[in-house]
VEXVO-317381 format. One record per residue (C-alpha): y, x, z; residue number from 1. Coordinates in Angstrom, 1 decimal, padded with zeros to 4 digits. Example, Ala and Ser with C-alpha at 12.3 -4.5 7.8 and 13.67 -1.06 7.14 Angstrom:
// VEXVO-317381
[[-004.5; 012.3; 007.8]; 1] [[-001.1; 013.7; 007.1]; 2] 
END
This chain:
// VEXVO-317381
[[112.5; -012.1; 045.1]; 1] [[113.0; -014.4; 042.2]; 2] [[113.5; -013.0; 038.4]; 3] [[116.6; -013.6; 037.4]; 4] [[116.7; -016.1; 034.4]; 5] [[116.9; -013.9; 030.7]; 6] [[119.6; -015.6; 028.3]; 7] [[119.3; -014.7; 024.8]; 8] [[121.7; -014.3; 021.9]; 9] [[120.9; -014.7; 018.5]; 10] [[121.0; -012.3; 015.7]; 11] [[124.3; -013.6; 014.4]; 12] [[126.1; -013.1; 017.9]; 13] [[124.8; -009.1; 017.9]; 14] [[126.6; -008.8; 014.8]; 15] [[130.3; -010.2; 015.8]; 16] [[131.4; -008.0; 018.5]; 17] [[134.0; -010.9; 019.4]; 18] [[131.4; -013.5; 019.5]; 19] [[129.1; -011.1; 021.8]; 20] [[132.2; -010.9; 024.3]; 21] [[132.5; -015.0; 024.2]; 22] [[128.7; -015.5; 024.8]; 23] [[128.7; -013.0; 028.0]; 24] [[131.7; -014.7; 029.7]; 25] [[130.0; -018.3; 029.5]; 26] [[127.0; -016.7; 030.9]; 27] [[128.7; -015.4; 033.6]; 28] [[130.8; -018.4; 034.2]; 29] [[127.6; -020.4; 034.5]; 30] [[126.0; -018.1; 036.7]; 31] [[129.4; -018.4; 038.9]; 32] [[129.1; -021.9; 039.2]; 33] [[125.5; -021.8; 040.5]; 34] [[127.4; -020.6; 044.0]; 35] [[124.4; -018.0; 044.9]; 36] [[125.6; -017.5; 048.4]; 37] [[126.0; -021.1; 049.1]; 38] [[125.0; -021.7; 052.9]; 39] [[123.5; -025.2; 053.8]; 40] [[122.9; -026.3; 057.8]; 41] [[119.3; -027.1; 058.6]; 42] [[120.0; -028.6; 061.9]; 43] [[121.5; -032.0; 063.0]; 44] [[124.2; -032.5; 065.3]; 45] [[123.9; -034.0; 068.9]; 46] [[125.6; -036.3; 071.3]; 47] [[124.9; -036.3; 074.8]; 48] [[125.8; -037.2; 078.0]; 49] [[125.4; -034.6; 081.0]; 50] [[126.6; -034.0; 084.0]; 51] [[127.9; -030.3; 085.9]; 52] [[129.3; -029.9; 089.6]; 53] [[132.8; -028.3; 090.0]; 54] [[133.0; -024.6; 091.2]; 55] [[134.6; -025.3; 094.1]; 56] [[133.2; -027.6; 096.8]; 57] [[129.8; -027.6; 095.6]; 58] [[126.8; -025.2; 096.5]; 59] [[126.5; -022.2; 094.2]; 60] [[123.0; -023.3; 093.5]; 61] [[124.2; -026.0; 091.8]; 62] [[124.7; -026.2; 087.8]; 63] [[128.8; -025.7; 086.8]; 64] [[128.4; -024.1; 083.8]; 65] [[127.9; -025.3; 080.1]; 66] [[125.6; -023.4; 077.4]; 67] [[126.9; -025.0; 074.6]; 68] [[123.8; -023.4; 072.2]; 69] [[121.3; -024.6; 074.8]; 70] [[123.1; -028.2; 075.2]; 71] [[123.1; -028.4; 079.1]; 72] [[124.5; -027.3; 082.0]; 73] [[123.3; -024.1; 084.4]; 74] [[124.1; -022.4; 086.9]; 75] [[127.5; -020.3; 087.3]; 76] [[126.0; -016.7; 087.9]; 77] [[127.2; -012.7; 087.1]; 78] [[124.7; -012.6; 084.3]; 79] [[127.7; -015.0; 082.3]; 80] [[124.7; -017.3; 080.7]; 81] [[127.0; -019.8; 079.6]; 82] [[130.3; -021.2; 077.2]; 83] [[132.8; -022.6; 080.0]; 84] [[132.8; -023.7; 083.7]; 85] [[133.8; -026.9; 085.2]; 86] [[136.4; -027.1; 088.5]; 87] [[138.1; -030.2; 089.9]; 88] [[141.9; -030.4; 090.0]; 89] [[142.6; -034.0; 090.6]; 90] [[140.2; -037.5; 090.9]; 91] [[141.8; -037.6; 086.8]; 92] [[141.7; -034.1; 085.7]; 93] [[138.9; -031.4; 085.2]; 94] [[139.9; -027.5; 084.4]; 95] [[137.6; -025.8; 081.8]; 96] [[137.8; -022.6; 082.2]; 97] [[135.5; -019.6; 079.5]; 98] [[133.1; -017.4; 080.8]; 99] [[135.7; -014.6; 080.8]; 100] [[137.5; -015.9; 083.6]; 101] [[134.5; -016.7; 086.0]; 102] [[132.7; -013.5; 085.9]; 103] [[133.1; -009.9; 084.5]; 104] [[130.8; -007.8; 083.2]; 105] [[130.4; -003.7; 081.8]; 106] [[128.5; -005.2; 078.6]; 107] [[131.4; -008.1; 077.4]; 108] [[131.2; -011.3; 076.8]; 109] [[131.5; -013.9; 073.7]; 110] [[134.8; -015.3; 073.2]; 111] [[135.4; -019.3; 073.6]; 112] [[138.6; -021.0; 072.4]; 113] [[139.8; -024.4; 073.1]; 114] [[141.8; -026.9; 071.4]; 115] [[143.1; -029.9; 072.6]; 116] [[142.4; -032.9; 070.1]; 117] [[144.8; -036.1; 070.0]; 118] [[141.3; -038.0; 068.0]; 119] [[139.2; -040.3; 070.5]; 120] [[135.7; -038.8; 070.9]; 121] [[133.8; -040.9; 068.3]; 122] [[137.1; -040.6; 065.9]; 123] [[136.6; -037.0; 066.0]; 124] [[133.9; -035.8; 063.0]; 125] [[135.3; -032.5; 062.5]; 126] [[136.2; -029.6; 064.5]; 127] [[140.0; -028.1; 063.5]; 128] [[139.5; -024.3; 061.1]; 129] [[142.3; -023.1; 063.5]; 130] [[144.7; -023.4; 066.9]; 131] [[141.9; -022.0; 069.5]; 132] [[143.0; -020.6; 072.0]; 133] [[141.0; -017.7; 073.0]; 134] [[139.9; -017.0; 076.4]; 135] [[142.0; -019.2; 078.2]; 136] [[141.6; -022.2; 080.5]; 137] [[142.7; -026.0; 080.2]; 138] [[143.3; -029.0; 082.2]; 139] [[141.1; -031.6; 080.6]; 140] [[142.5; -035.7; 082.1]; 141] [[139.9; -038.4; 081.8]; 142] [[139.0; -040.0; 078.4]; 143] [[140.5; -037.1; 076.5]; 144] [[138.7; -034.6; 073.8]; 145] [[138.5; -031.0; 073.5]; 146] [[137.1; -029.0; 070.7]; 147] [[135.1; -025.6; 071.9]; 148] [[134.9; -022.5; 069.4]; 149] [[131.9; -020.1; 071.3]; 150] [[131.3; -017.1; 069.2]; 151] [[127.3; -016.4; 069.1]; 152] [[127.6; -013.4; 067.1]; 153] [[126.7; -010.4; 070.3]; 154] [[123.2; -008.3; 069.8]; 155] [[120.0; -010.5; 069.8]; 156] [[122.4; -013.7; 069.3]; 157] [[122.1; -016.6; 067.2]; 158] [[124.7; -016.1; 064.7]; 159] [[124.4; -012.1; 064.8]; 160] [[123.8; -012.4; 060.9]; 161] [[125.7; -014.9; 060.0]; 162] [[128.6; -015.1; 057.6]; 163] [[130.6; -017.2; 060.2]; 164] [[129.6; -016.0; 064.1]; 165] [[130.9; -019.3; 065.2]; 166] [[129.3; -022.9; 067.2]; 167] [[131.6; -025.9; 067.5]; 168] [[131.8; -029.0; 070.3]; 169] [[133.8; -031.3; 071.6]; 170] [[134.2; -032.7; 074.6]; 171] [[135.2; -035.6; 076.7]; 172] [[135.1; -036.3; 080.2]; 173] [[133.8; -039.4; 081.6]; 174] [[134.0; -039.3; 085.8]; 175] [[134.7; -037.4; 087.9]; 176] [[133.5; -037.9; 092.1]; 177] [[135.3; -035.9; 094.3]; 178] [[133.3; -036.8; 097.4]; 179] [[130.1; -035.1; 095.3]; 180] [[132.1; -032.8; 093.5]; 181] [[130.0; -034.2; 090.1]; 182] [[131.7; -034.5; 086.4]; 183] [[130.3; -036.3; 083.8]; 184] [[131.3; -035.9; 080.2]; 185] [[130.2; -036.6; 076.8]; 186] [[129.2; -033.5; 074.7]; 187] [[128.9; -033.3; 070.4]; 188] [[127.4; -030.3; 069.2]; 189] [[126.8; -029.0; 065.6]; 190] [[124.3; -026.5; 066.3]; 191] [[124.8; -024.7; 063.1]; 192] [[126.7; -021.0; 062.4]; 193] [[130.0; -021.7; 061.1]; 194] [[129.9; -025.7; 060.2]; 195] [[132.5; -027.3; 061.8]; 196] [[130.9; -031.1; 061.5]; 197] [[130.4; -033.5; 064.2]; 198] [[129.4; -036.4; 061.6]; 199] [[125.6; -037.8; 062.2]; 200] [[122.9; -036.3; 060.8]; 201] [[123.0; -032.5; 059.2]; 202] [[126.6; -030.9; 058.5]; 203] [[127.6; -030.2; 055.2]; 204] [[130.8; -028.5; 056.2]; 205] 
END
């Protein structure tokens, strides 16, 4: 652990009780300033383009989920390995839904929100601090964005320790085939706890 820097104050100062007072407060002003707990991101973001199959009309086998830690899609299953699935409602219009409303389980699941963003996806460097909805699904029309908040704070989880337990993406669709029952989409990721930036390169907020 590092020493803590030693401030000095002079003979005179020890003397004049008001003038010890005034030196202690600048010293702890200073050492306020310095922002001890201040928490930089280590990791940059990422854009990507993948594709999932909707849960209905496609073979289970098949990849409808998203892990949004992991930054690809997997396979819908009880284990509940993944952020949100994908379905098809119309040849325009995807539904998202979390993990809590595909599978249940004993042990709980992290909670997801979603927010609908007006931005275009490249207009869009930063997630919103607030207006998730938790646990809930959306209908997502071609072309437009939606922001995920995924909590990774549960045992053994990436942001178990951290001072915010939260990942951030957005989210556009691109296609969708009916015939293959296939959606593509555009995915931006900021892959660190509690920084809410999709700007390139690593976050600073």
């Amino acid at each position: 652990m590092a020493t803590p820097p030693r401030f000095y104050l002079s003979h005179t100062v020890m003397k004049h009780p008001l003038l010890l007072i005034g030196a202690l407060s600048a010293v702890i002003i200073s050492s306020a300033c310095t922002d001890p707990i201040h928490i930089t991101a280590q990791t940059p973001t990422f854009v990507d383009t993948l594709s999932v199959y909707a849960l209905s009309g496609a073979a289970p086998s098949l990849p409808a989920g998203l892990d949004v830690f992991a930054r690809q899609p997997v396979r819908v299953d009880g284990v509940g390995s993944f952020d949100v699935a994908f379905d098809i409602v119309s040849p325009t219009q995807v539904k998202i839904l979390p993990v809590r409303f595909v599978v249940s389980s004993i042990n709980g699941f992290r909670v997801v929100g979603l927010a609908r963003s007006s931005a275009s996806f490249d207009q869009l460097l930063i997630a919103p601090s607030a207006g998730y909805t938790p646990d809930s699904t959306m209908v997502l029309d071609i072309g437009r964005v939606l922001v995920i908040q995924t909590s990774r704070a549960l045992t053994g989880e990436f942001c178990q320790f951290a001072l915010s337990p939260y990942l951030y993406a957005k989210l556009a669709v691109l296609s969708i085939d009916t015939s293959s029952r296939l959606i593509s989409f555009e995915l931006g990721f900021d892959p660190n706890c509690g920084f809410r930036s999709f700007e390139p390169g690593i976050p600073t907020s």
